[in-house]
Every structure is written in structure tokens, then in C-alpha cells.
PDB file with SEQRES, HELIX, SHEET and CRYST1 records, atoms N, CA, C and O in Angstrom:
SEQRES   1 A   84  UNK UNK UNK UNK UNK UNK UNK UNK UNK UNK UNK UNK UNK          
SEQRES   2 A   84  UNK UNK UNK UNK UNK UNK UNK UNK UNK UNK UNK UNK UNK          
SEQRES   3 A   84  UNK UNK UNK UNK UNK UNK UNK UNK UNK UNK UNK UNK UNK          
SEQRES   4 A   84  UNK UNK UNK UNK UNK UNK UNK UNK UNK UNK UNK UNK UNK          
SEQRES   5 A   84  UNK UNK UNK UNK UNK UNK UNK UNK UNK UNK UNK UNK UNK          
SEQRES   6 A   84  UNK UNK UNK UNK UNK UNK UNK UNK UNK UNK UNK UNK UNK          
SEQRES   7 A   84  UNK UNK UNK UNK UNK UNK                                      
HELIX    1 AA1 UNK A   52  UNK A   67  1                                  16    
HELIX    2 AA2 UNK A   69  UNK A   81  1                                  13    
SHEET    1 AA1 4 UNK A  12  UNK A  16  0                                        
SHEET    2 AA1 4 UNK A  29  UNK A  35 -1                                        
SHEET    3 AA1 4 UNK A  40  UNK A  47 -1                                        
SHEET    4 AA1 4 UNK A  50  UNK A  51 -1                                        
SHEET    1 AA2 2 UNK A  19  UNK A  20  0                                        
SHEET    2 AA2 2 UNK A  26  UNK A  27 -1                                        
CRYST1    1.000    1.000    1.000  90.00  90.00  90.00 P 1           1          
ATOM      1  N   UNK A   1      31.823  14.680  12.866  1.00  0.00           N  
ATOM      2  CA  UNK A   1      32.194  13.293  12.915  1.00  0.00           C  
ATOM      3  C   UNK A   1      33.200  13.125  14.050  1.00  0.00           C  
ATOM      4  O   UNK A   1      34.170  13.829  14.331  1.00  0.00           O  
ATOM      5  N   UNK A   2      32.817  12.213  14.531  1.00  0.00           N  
ATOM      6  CA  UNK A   2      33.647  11.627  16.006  1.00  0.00           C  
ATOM      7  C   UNK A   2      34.794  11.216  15.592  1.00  0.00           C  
ATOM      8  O   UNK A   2      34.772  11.350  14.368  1.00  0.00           O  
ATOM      9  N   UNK A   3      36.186  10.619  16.050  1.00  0.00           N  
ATOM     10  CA  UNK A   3      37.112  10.106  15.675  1.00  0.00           C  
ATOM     11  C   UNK A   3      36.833   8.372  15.409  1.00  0.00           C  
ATOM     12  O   UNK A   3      36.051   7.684  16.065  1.00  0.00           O  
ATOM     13  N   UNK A   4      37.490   8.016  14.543  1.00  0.00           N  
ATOM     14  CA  UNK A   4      37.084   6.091  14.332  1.00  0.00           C  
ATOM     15  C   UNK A   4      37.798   5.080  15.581  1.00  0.00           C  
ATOM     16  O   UNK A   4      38.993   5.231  15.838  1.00  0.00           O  
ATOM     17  N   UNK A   5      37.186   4.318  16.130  1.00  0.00           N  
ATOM     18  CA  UNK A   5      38.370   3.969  17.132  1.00  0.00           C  
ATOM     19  C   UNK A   5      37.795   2.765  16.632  1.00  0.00           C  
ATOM     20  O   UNK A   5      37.494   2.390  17.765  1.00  0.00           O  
ATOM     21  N   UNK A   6      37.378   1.822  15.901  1.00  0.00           N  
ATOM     22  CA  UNK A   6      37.379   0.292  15.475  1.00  0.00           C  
ATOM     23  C   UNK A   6      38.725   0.179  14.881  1.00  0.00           C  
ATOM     24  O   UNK A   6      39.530   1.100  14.745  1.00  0.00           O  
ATOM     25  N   UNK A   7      38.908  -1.324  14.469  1.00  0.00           N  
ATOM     26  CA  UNK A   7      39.616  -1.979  13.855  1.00  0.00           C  
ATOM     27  C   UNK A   7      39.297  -1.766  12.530  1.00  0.00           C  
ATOM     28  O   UNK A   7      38.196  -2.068  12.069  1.00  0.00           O  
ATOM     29  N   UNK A   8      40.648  -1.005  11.550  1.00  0.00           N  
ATOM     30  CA  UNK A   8      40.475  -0.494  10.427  1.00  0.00           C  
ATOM     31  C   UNK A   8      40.493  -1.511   9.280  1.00  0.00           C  
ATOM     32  O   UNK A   8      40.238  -1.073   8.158  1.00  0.00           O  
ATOM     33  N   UNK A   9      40.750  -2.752   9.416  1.00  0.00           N  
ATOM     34  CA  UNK A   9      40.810  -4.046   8.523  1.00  0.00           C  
ATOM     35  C   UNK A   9      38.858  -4.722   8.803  1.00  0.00           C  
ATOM     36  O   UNK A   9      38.163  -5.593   8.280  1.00  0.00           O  
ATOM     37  N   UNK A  10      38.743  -4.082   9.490  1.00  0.00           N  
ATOM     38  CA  UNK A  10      36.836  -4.965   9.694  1.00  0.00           C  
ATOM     39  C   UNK A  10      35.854  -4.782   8.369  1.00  0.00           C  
ATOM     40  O   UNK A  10      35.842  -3.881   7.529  1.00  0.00           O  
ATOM     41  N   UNK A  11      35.262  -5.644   8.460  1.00  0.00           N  
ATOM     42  CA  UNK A  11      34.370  -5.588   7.318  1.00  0.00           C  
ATOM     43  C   UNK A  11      32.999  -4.785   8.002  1.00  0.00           C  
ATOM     44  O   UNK A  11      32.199  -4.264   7.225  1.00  0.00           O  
ATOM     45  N   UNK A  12      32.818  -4.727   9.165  1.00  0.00           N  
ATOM     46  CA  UNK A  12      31.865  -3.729   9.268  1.00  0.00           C  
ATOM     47  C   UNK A  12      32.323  -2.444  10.526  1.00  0.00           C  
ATOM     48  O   UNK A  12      33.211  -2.497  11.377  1.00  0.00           O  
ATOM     49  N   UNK A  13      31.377  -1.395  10.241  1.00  0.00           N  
ATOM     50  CA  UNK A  13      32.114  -0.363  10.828  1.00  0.00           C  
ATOM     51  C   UNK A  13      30.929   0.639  11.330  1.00  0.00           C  
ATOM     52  O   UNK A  13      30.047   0.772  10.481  1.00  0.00           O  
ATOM     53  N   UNK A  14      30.725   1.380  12.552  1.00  0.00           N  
ATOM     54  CA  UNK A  14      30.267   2.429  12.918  1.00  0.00           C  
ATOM     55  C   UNK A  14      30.677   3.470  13.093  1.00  0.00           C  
ATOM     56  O   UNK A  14      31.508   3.595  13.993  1.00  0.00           O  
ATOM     57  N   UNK A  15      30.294   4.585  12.355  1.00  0.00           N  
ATOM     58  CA  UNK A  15      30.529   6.140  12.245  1.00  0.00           C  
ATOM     59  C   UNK A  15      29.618   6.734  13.029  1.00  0.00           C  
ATOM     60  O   UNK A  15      28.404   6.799  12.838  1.00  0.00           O  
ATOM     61  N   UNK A  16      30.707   7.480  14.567  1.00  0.00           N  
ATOM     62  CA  UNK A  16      29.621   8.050  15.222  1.00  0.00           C  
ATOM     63  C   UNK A  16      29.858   9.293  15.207  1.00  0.00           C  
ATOM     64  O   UNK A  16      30.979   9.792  15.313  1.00  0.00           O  
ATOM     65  N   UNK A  17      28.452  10.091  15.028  1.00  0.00           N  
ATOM     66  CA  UNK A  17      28.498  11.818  14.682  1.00  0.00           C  
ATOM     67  C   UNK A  17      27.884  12.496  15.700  1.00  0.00           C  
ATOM     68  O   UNK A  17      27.510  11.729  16.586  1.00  0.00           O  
ATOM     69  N   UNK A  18      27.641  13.653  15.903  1.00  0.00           N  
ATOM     70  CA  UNK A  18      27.192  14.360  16.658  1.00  0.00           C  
ATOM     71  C   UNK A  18      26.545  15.768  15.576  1.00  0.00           C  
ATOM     72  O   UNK A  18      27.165  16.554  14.860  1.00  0.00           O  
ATOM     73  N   UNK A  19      25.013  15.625  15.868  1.00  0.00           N  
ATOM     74  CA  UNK A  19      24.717  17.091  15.132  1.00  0.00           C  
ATOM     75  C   UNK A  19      24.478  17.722  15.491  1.00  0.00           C  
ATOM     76  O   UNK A  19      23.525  17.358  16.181  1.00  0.00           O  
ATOM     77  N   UNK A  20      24.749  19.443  15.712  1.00  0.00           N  
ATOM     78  CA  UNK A  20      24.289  19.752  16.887  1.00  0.00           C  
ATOM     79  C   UNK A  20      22.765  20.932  16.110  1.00  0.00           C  
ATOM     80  O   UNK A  20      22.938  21.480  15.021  1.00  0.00           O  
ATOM     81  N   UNK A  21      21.891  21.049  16.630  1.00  0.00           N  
ATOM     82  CA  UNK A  21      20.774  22.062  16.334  1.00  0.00           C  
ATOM     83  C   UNK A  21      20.865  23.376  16.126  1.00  0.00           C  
ATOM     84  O   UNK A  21      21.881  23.969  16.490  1.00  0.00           O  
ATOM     85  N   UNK A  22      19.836  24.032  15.518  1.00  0.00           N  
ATOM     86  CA  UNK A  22      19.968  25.748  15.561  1.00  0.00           C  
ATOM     87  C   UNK A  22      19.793  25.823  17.238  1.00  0.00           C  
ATOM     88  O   UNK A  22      20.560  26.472  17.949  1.00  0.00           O  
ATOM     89  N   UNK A  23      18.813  25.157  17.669  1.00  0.00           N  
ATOM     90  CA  UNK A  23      18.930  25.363  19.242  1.00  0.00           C  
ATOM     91  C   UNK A  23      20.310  25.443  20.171  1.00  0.00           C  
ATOM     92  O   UNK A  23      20.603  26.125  21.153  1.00  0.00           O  
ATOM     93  N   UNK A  24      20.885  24.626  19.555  1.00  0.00           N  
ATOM     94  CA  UNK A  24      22.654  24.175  20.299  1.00  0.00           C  
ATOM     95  C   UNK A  24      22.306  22.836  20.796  1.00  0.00           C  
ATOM     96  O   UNK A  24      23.162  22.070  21.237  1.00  0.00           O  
ATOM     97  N   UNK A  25      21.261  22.595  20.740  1.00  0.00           N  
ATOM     98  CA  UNK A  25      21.331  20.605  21.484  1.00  0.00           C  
ATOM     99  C   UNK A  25      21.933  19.857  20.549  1.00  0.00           C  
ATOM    100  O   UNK A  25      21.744  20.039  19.346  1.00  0.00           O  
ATOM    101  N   UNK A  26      22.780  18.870  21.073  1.00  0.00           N  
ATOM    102  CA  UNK A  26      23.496  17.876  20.053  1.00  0.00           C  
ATOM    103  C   UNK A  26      22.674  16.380  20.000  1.00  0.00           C  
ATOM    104  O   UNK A  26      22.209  15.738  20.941  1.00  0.00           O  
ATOM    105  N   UNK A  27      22.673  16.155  18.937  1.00  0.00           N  
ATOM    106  CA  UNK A  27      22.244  14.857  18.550  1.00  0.00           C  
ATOM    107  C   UNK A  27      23.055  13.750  17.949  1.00  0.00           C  
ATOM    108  O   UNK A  27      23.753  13.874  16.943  1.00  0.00           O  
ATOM    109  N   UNK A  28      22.856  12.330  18.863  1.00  0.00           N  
ATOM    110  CA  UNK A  28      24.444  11.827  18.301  1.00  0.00           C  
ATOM    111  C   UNK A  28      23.641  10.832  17.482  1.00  0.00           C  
ATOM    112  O   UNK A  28      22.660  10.183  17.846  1.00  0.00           O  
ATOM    113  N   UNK A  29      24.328  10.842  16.150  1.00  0.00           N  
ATOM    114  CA  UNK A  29      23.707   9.913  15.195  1.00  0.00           C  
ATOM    115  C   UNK A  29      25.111   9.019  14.759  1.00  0.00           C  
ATOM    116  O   UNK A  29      26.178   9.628  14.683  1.00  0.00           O  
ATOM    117  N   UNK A  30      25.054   7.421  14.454  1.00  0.00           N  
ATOM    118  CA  UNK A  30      25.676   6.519  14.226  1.00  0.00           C  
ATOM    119  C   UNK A  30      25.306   6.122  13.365  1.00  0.00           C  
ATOM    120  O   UNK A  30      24.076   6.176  13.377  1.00  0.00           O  
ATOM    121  N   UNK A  31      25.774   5.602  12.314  1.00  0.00           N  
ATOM    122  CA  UNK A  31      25.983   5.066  10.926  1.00  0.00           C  
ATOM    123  C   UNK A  31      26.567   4.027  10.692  1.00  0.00           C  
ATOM    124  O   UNK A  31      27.773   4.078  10.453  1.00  0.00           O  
ATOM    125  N   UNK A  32      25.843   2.723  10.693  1.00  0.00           N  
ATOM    126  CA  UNK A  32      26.497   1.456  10.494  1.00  0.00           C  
ATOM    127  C   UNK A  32      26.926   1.057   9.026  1.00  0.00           C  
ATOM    128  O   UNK A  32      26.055   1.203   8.169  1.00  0.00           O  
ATOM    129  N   UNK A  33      27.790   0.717   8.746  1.00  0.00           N  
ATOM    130  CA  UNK A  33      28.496   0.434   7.560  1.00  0.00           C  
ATOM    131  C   UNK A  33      29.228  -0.975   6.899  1.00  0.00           C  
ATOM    132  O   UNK A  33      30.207  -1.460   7.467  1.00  0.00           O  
ATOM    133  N   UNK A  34      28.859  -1.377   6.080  1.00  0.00           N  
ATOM    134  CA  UNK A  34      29.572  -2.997   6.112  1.00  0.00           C  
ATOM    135  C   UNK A  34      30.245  -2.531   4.574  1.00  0.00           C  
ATOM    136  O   UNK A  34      29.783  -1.811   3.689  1.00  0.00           O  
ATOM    137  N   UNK A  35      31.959  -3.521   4.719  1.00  0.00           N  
ATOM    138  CA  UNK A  35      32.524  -3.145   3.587  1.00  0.00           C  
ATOM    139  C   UNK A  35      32.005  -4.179   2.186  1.00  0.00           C  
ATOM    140  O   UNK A  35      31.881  -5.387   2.392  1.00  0.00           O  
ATOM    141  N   UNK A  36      31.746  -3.655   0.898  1.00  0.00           N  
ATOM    142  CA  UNK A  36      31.310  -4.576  -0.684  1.00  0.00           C  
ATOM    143  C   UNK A  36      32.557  -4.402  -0.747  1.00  0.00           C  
ATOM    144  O   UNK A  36      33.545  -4.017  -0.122  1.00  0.00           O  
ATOM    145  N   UNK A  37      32.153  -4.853  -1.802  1.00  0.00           N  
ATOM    146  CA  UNK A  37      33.318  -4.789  -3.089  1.00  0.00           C  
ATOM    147  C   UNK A  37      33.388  -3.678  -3.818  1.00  0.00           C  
ATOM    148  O   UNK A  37      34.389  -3.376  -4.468  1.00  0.00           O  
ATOM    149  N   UNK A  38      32.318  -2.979  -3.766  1.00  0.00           N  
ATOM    150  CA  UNK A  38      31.761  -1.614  -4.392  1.00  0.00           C  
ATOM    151  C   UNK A  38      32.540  -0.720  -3.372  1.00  0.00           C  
ATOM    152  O   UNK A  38      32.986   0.386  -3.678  1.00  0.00           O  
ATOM    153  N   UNK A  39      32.660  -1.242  -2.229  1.00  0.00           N  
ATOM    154  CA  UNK A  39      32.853   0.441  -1.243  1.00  0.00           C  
ATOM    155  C   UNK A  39      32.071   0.148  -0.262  1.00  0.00           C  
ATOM    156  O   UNK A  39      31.144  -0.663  -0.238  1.00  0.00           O  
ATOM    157  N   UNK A  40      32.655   1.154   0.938  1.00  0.00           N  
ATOM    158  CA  UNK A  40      31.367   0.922   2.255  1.00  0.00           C  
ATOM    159  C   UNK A  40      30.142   1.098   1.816  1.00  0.00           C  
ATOM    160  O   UNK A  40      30.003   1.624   0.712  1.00  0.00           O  
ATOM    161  N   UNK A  41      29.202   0.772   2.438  1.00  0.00           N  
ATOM    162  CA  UNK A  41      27.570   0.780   2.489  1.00  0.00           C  
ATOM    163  C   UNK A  41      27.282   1.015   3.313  1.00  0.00           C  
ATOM    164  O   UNK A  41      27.613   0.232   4.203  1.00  0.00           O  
ATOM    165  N   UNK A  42      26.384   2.341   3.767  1.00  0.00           N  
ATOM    166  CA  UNK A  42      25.477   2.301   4.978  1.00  0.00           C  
ATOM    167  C   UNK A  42      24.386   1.356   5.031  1.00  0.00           C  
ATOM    168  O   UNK A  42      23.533   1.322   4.144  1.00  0.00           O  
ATOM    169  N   UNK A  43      24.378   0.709   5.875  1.00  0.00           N  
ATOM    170  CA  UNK A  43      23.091  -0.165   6.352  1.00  0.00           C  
ATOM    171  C   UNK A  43      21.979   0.558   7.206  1.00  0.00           C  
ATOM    172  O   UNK A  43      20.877   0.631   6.663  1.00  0.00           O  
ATOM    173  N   UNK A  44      22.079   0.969   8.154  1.00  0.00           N  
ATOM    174  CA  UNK A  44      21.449   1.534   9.145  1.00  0.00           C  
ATOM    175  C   UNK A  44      21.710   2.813   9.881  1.00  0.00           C  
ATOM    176  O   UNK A  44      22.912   3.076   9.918  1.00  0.00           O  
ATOM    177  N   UNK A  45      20.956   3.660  10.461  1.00  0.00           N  
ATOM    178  CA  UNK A  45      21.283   5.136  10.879  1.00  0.00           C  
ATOM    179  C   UNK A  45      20.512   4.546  11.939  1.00  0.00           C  
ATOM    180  O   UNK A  45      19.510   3.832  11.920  1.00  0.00           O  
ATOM    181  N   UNK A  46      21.415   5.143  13.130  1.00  0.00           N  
ATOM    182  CA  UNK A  46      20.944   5.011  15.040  1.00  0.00           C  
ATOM    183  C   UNK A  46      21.265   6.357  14.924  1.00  0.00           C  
ATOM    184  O   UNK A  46      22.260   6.967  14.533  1.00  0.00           O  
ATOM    185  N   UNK A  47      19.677   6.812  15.560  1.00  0.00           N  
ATOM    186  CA  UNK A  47      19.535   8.398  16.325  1.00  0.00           C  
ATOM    187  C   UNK A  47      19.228   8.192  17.459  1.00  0.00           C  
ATOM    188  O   UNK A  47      18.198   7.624  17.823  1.00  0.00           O  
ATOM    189  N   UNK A  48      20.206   8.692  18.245  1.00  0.00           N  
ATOM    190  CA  UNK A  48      19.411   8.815  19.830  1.00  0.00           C  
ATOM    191  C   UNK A  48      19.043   7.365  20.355  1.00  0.00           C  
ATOM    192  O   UNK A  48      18.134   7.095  21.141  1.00  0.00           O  
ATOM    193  N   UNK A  49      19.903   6.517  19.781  1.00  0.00           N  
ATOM    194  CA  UNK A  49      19.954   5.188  20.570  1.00  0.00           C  
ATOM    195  C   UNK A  49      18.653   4.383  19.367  1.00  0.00           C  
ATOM    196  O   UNK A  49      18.249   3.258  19.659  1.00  0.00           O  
ATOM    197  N   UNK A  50      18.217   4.949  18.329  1.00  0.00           N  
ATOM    198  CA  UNK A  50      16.977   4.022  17.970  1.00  0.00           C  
ATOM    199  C   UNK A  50      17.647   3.420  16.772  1.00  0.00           C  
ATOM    200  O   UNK A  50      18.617   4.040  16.337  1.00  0.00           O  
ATOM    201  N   UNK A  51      17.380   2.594  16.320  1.00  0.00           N  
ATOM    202  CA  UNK A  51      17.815   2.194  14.894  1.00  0.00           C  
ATOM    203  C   UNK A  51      16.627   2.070  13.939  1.00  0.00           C  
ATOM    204  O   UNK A  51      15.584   1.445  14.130  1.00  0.00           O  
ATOM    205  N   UNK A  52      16.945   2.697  13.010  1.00  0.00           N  
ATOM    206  CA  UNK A  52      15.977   2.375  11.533  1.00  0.00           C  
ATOM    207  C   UNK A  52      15.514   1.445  11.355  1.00  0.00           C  
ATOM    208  O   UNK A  52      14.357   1.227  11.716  1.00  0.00           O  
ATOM    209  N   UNK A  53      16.474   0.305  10.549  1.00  0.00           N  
ATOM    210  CA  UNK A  53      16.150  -0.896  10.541  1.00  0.00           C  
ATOM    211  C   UNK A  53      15.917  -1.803  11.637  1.00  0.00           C  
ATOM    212  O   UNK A  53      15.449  -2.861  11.217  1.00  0.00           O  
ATOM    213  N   UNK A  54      16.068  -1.779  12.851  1.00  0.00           N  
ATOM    214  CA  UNK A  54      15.551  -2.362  13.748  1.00  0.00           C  
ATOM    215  C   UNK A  54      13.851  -1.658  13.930  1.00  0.00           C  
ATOM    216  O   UNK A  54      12.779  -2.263  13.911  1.00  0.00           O  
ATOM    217  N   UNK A  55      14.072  -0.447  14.071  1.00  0.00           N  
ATOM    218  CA  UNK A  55      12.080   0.282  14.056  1.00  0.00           C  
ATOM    219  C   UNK A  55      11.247  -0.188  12.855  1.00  0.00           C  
ATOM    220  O   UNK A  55      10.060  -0.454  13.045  1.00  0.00           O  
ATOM    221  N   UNK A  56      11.913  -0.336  11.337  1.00  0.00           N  
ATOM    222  CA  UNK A  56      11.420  -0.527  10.182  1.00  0.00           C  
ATOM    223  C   UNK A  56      10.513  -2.478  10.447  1.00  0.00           C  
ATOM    224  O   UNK A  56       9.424  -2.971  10.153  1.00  0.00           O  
ATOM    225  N   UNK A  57      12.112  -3.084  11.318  1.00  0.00           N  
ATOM    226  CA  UNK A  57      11.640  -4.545  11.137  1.00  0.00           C  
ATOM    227  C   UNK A  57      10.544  -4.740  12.238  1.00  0.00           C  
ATOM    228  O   UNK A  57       9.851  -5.757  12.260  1.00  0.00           O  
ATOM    229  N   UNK A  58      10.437  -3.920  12.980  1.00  0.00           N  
ATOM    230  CA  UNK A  58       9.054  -4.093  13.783  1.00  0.00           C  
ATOM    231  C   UNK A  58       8.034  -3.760  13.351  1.00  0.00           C  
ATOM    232  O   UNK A  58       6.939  -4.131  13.772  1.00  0.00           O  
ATOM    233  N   UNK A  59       8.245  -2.970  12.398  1.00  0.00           N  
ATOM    234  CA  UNK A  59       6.474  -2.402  11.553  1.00  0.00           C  
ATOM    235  C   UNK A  59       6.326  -3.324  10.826  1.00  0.00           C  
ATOM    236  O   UNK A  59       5.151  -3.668  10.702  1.00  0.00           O  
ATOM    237  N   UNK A  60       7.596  -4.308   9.861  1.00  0.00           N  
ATOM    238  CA  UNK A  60       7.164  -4.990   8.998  1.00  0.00           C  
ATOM    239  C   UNK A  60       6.506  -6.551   9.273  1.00  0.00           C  
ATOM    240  O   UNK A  60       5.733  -7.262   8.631  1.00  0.00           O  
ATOM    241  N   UNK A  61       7.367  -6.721  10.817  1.00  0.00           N  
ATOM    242  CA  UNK A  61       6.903  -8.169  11.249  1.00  0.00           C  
ATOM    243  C   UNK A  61       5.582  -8.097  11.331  1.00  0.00           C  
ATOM    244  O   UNK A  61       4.961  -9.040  10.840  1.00  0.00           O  
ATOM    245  N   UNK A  62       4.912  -7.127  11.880  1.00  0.00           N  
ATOM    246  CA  UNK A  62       3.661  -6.868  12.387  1.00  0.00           C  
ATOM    247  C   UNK A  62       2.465  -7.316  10.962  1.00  0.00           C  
ATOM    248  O   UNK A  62       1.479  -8.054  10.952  1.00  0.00           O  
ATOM    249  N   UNK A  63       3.139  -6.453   9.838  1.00  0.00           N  
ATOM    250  CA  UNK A  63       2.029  -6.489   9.194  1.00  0.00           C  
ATOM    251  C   UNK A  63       2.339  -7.884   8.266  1.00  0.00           C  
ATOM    252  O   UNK A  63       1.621  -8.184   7.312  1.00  0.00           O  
ATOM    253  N   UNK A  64       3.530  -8.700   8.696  1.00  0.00           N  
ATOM    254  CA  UNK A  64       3.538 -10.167   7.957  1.00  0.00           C  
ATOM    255  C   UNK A  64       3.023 -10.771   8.622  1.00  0.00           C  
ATOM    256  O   UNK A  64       2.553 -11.742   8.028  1.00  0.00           O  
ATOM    257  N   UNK A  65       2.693 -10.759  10.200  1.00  0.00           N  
ATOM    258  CA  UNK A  65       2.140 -11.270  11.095  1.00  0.00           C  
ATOM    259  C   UNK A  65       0.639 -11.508  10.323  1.00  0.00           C  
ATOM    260  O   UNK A  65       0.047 -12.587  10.356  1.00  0.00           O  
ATOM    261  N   UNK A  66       0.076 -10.142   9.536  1.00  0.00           N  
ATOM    262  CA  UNK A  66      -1.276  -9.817   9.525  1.00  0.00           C  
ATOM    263  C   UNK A  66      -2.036 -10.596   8.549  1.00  0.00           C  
ATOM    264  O   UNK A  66      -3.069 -11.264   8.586  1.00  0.00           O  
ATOM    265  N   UNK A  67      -0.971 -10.212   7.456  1.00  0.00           N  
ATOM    266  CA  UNK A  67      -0.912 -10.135   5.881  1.00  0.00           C  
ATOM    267  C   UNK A  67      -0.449 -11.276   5.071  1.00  0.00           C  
ATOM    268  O   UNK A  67      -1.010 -11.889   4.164  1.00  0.00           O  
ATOM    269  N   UNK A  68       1.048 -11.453   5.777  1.00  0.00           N  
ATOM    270  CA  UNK A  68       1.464 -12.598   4.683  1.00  0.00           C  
ATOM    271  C   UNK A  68       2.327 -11.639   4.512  1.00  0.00           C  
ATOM    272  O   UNK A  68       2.168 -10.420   4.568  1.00  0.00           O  
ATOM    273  N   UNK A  69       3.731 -12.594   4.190  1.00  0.00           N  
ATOM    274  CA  UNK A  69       5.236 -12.225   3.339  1.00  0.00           C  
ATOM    275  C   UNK A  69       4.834 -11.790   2.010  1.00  0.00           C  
ATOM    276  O   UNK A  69       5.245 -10.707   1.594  1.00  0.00           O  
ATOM    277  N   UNK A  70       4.019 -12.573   1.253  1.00  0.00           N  
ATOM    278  CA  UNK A  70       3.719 -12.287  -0.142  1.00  0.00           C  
ATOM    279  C   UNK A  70       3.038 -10.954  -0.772  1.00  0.00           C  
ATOM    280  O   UNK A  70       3.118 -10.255  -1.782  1.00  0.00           O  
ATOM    281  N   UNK A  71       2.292 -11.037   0.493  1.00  0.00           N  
ATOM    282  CA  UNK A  71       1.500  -9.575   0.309  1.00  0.00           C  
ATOM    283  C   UNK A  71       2.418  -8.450   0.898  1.00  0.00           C  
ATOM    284  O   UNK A  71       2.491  -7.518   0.097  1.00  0.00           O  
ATOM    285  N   UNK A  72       3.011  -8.275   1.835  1.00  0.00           N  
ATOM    286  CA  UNK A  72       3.931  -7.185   2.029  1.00  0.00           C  
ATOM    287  C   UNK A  72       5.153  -6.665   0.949  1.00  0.00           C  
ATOM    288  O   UNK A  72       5.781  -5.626   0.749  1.00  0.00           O  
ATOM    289  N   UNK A  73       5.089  -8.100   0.359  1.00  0.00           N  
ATOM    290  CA  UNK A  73       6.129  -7.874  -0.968  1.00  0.00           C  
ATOM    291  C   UNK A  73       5.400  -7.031  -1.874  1.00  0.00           C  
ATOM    292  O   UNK A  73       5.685  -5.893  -2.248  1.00  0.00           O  
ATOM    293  N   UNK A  74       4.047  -8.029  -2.283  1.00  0.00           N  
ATOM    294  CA  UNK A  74       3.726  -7.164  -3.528  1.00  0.00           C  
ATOM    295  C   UNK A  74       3.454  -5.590  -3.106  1.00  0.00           C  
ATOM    296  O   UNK A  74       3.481  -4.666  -3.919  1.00  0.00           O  
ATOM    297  N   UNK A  75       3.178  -5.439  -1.646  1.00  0.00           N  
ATOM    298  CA  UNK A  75       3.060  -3.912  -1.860  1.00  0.00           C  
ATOM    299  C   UNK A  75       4.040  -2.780  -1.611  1.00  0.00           C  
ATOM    300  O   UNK A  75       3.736  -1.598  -1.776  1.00  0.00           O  
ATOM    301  N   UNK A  76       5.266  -3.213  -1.194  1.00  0.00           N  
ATOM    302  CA  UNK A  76       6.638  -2.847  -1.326  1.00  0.00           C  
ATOM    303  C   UNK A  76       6.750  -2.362  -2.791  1.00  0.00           C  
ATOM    304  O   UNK A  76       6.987  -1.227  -3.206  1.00  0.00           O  
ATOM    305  N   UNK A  77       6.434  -3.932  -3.720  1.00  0.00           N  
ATOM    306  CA  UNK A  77       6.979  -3.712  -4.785  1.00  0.00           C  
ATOM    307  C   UNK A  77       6.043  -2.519  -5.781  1.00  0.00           C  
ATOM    308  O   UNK A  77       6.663  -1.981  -6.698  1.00  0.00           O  
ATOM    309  N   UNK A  78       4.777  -2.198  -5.597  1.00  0.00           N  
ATOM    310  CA  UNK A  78       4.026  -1.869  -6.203  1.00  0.00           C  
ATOM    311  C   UNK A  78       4.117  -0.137  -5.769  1.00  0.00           C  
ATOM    312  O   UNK A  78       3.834   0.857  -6.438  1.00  0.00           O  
ATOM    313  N   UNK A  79       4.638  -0.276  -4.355  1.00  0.00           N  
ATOM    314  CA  UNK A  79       5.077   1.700  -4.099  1.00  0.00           C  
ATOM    315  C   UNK A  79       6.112   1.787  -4.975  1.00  0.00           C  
ATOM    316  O   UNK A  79       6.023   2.553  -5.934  1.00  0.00           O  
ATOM    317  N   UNK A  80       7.378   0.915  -4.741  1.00  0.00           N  
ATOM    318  CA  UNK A  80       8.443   1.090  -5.648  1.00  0.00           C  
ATOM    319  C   UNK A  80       8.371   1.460  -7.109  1.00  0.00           C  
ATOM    320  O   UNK A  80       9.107   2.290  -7.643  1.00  0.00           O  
ATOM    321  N   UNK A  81       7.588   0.895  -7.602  1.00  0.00           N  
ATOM    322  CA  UNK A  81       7.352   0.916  -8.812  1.00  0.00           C  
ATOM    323  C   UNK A  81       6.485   2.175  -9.242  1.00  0.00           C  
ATOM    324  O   UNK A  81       6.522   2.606 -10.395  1.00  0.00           O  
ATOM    325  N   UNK A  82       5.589   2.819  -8.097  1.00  0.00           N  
ATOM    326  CA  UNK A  82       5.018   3.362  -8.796  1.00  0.00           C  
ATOM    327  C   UNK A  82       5.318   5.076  -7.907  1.00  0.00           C  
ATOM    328  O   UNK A  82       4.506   5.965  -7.653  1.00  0.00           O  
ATOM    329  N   UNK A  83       6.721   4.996  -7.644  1.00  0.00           N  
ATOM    330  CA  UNK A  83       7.515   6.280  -7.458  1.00  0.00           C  
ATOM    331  C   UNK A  83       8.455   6.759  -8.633  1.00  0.00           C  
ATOM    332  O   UNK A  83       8.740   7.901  -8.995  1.00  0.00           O  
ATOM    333  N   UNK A  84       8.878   5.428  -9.151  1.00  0.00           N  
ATOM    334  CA  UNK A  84      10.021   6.003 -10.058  1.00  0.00           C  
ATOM    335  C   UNK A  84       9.686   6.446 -11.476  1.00  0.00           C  
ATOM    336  O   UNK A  84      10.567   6.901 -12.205  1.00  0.00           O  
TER     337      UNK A  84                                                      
END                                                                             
């Protein structure tokens, strides 16, 4: 873990890390965080400059584009359901 250099009163916050490989290459991964009431929350993980939820919301626009909001729900909801 990198040192924090934001403003420690913010309600949101990035944790930037560095991992490094069995190879020795380092990989810098960032961790976006917004403060609840519960405690920080990670929102999003940036590897190597990409973000999750920014890659996630491009697969999903696509297939609401295709499908429909309604239908991407029900099948969200229907993996969900049928992992746990």
C-alpha cells in the first residue's frame, strides 16, 4: 500500500497499491472507496489504469441496448439467486 495523500475528512477516497509478481513486475492497483455509515466501501478496483465498473458498465449498456433494462434485471436476478 502506497502512502494516502487525499484529504482525510472526504467522503470518498482512493487506495493506491502496488503488487508486485512472482516474476518481480509490479502492478499498480487502486481501490476506490466512498465513506457509509457502516464504514468505507469499496466501489471499484482500477488495474493498470482499467476500471471494473467502468468495463462492467460497458458490457451492460450493450446488452440493455439489445435486451431491455427489464430483461438484464431479471437475469442478474435469476444468476443471483441461483448461486446462493
Amino acid at each position: 500500500m502506497l502512502p494516502y495523500r487525499g484529504d482525510a475528512g472526504a467522503e470518498q477516497a482512493t487506495v493506491h497499491t502496488e503488487v508486485t509478481r512472482d516474476s518481480g513486475s509490479v502492478v499498480h492497483v487502486d481501490y476506490r472507496l466512498r465513506k457509509t455509515p457502516e464504514g468505507w466501501k469499496a466501489f471499484d478496483v482500477i488495474i493498470e489504469g482499467i476500471s471494473y465498473v467502468r468495463s462492467y458498465r460497458t458490457d451492460l449498456d450493450s446488452e440493455i441496448a439489445a435486451k431491455g433494462l427489464d430483461a438484464v434485471i431479471a437475469r442478474m436476478q435469476k444468476q443471483t439467486l441461483g448461486s446462493s
